[in-house]
C-alpha positions as CSV (number, residue, x, y, z in Angstrom):
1,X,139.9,166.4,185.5
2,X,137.2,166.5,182.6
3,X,137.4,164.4,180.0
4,X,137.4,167.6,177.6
5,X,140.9,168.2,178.6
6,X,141.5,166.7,175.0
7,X,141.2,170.0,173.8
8,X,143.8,172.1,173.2
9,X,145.1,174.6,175.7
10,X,145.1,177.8,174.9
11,X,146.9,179.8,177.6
12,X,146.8,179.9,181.6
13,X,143.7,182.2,182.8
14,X,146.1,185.1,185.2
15,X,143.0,185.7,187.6
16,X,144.5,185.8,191.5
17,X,140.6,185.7,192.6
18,X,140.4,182.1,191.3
19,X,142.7,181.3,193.9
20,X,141.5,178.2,195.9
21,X,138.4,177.2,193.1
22,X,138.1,174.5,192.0
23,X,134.5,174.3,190.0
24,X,133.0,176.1,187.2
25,X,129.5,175.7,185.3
26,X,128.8,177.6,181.7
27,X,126.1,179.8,180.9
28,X,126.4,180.3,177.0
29,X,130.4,181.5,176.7
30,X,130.5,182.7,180.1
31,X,132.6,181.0,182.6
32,X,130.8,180.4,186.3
33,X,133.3,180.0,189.1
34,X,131.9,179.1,192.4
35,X,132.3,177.6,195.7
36,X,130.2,174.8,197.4
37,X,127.1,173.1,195.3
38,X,125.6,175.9,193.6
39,X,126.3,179.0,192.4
40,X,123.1,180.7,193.1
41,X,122.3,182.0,196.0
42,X,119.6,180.4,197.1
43,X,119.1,181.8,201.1
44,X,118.6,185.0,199.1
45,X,116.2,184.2,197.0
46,X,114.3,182.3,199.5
47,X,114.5,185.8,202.7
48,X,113.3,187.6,199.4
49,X,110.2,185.5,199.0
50,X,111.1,183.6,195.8
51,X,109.9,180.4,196.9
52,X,106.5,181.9,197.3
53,X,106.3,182.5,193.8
54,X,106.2,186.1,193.6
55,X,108.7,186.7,190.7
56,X,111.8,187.6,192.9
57,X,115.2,187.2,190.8
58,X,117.8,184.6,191.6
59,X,121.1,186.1,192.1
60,X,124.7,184.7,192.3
61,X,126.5,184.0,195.9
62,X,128.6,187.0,196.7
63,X,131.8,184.7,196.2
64,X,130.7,183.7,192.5
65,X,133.0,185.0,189.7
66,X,132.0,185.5,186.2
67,X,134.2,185.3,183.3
68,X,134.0,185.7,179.6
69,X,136.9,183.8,177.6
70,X,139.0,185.9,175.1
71,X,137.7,183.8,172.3
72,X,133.7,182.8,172.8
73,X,135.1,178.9,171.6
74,X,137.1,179.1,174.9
75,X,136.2,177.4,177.8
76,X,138.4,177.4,181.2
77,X,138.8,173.5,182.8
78,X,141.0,173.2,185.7
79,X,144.6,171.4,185.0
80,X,146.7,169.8,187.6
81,X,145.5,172.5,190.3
82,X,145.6,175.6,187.4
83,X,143.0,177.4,185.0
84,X,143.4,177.3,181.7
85,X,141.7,178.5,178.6
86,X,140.6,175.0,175.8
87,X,140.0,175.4,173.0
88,X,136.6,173.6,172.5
89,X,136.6,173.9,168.6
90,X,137.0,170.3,167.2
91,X,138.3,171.0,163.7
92,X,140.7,173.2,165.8
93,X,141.6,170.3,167.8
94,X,142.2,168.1,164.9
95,X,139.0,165.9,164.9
96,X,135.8,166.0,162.7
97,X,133.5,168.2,162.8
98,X,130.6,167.2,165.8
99,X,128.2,169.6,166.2
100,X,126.9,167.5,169.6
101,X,129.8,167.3,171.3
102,X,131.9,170.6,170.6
103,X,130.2,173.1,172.3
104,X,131.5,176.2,170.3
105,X,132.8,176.7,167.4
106,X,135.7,179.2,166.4
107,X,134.7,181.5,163.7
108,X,136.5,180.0,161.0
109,X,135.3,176.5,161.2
110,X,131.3,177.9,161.9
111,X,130.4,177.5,158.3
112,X,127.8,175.8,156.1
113,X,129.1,172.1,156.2
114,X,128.6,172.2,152.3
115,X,129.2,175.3,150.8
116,X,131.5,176.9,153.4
117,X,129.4,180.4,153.8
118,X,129.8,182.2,157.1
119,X,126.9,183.0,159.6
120,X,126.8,186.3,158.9
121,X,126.1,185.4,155.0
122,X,123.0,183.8,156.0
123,X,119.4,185.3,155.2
124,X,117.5,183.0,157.1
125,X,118.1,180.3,160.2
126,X,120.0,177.4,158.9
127,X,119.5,173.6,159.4
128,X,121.1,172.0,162.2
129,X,123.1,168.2,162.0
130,X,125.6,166.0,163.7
131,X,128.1,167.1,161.3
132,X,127.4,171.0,161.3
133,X,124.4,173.1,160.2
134,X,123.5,173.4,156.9
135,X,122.3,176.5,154.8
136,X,118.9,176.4,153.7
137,X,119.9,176.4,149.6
138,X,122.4,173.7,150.6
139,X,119.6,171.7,152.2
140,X,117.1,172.4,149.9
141,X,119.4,171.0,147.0
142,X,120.3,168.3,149.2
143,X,116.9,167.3,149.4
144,X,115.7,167.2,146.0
145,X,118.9,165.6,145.0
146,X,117.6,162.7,147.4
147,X,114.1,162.6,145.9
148,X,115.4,162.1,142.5
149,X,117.2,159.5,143.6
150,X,114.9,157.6,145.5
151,X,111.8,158.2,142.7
152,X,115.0,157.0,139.8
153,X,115.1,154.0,141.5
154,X,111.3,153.1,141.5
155,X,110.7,153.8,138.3
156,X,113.7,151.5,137.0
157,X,111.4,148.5,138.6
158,X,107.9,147.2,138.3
159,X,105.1,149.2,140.7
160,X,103.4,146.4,142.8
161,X,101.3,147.4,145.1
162,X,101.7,144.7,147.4
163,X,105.3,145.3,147.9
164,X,103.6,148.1,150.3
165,X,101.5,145.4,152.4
166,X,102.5,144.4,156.0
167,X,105.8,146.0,155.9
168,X,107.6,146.3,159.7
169,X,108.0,149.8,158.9
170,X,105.9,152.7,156.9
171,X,107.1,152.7,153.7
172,X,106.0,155.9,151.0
173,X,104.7,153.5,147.8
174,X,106.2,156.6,145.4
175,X,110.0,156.9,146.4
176,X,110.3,153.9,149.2
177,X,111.7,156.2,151.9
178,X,110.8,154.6,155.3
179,X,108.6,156.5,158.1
180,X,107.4,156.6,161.3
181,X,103.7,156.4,161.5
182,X,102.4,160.1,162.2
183,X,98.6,160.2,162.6
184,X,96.2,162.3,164.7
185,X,94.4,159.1,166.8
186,X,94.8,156.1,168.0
187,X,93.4,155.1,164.9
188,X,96.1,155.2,162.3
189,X,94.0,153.4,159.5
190,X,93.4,155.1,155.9
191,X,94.9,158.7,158.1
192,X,96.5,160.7,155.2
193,X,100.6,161.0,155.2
194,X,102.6,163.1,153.4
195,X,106.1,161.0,152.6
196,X,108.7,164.0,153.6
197,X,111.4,163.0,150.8
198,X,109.1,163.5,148.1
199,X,106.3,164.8,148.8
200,X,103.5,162.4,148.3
201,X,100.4,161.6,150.1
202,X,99.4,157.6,150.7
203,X,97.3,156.2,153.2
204,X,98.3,154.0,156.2
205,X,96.8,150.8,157.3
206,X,97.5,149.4,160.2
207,X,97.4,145.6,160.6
208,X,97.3,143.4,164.2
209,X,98.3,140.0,165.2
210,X,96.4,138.5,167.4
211,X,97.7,135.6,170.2
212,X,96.0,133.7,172.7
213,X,96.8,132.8,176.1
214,X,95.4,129.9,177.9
215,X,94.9,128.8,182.0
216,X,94.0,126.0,183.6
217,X,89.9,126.3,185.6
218,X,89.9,124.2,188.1
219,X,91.9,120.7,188.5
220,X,94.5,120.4,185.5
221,X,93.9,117.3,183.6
222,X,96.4,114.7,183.9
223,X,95.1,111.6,182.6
């Protein structure tokens, strides 16, 4: 039994034809049912020539069933020798919202995690996140909201420049936000960044310590 069984049940799936199954794969919503490893049917595919390459299509075994659930946040996971529909929504099932471990959501919980609009409100692809996606005004207000911060905070201190020298990390000298180098070469020194919190360009040098290693020539010197 899966440890998804943590999700809600929904009801029994009444199919007499998955009688005797006992494993299932997903492609998108759908529900695979099959017997032995796989699926496909790969002694077709291969009398039809497709391991030679010659764009031949892979088909299911004759004894593979396909499903769609009623809702496309269902999944079917096999109980104590039954199917059953799960839900797989986790605000559904009573835990936060995680987009990397629920695999669908349910149409009422599959909103902007911070304005609450619908999918079908969007007018261009949203942001994706751990926590749910994100609409692009809500990101984009996010953001700047961010920058402000981060710039507020510099200017409330005094600008050294050497605060910026030999740090363990790439640090933007106009809002402090932390980065990972990104240059074209091996050669990162005096490449051009652009800080992606607020925008501004700085240089990165890239400094090297250098150790030594030592081995004996010859007879080691006791005495």
């Amino acid at each position: 039994m899966s440890k998804l069984t943590k999700d809600a049940k929904v009801s029994k799936i009444e199919d007499p034809r998955l009688s005797g199954y006992t494993k299932r794969s997903r492609s998108g919503s759908e529900q695979v049912f099959y017997t032995g490893s796989d699926s496909r049917d790969f002694d077709r595919y291969t009398a039809e020539g497709g391991n030679k390459g010659h764009g031949v299509e892979m088909h299911d075994k004759p004894d593979t069933i396909r499903l769609r659930p009623p809702e496309r946040h269902y999944y079917a996971e096999l109980i104590d020798g039954e199917w059953w529909w799960l839900n797989s929504c986790a605000e559904c099932n009573g835990r936060p919202r995680d987009s990397w471990s629920s695999y669908v959501e349910c149409e009422k919980h599959n909103v902007c995690r911070t304005c609450r609009c619908t999918r079908q409100e969007l007018s261009e692809p949203p942001w994706g996140g751990k926590d749910g996606w994100q609409c692009v005004p809500c990101n984009n207000a996010q953001n700047d909201a961010i920058k402000r911060e981060r710039l507020s905070a510099v200017a409330a201190k005094e600008y050294r420049d050497f605060d910026y020298w030999c740090n363990e990390s790439v640090v933007c000298p106009h809002c402090e936000s932390t980065h990972d180098p990104e240059t074209s070469n091996d050669d990162p020194d005096d490449d051009a960044a652009e800080c992606d919190v607020c925008g501004g360009i700085y240089s990165i040098t890239t400094s090297y310590t250098t150790t030594y290693t030592t081995k004996v020539i010859g007879e080691r010197v006791t005495a």
